[in-house]
C-alpha positions, 0 to 999 in steps of 0.5 A: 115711068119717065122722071116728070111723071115721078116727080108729079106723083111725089108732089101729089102725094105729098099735099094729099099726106099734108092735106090729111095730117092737117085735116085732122087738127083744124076746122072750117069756120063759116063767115059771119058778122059780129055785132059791132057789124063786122063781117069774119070771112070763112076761115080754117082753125085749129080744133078747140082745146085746153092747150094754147101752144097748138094753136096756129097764131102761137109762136112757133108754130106756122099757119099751114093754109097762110104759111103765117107765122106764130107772133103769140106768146102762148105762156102770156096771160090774156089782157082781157079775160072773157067772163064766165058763164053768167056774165061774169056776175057774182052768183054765189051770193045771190038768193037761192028760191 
């Protein structure tokens, strides 16, 4: 096998052993519009968990399909906490029928 042709193999090799790993810790997201009317783009993700220092945004870590950089610090606590199920109401106090 000539070197161009072992060169080629490693490399194919290469990004089918990259594709898999990362296939396995990410997503595809479909587009869709939000309701202020914006549309999202398709896009990868990681795969949803209870961790915040896996993610692809966190510092540290690199995008693998962008090769973007982490800029999130992952131990900050979020400036505006989603609110629970129910809409973030008090349900403990309200009467049970």
């Amino acid at each position: 096998m000539g070197e161009s042709m072992k060169a080629i193999s490693v490399a194919l090799l290469a990004v089918t052993w990259a594709t898999g790993v990362h296939a396995q810790y990410s997503n595809s997201v479909g587009g869709y519009t939000r309701q202020d009317g914006t549309y999202v783009q398709p896009h990868m993700r990681t795969n949803p968990d209870s961790s915040r220092s896996n993610n692809w945004s966190a510092q540290g870590n690199t995008n693998p399909y962008t090769g973007r950089q982490g800029t999130v610090d992952p131990y900050r606590p979020p400036q505006n906490p989603q609110p629970s199920y129910g809409g973030g109401v008090n349900n403990l106090n309200r009467p049970r029928y």
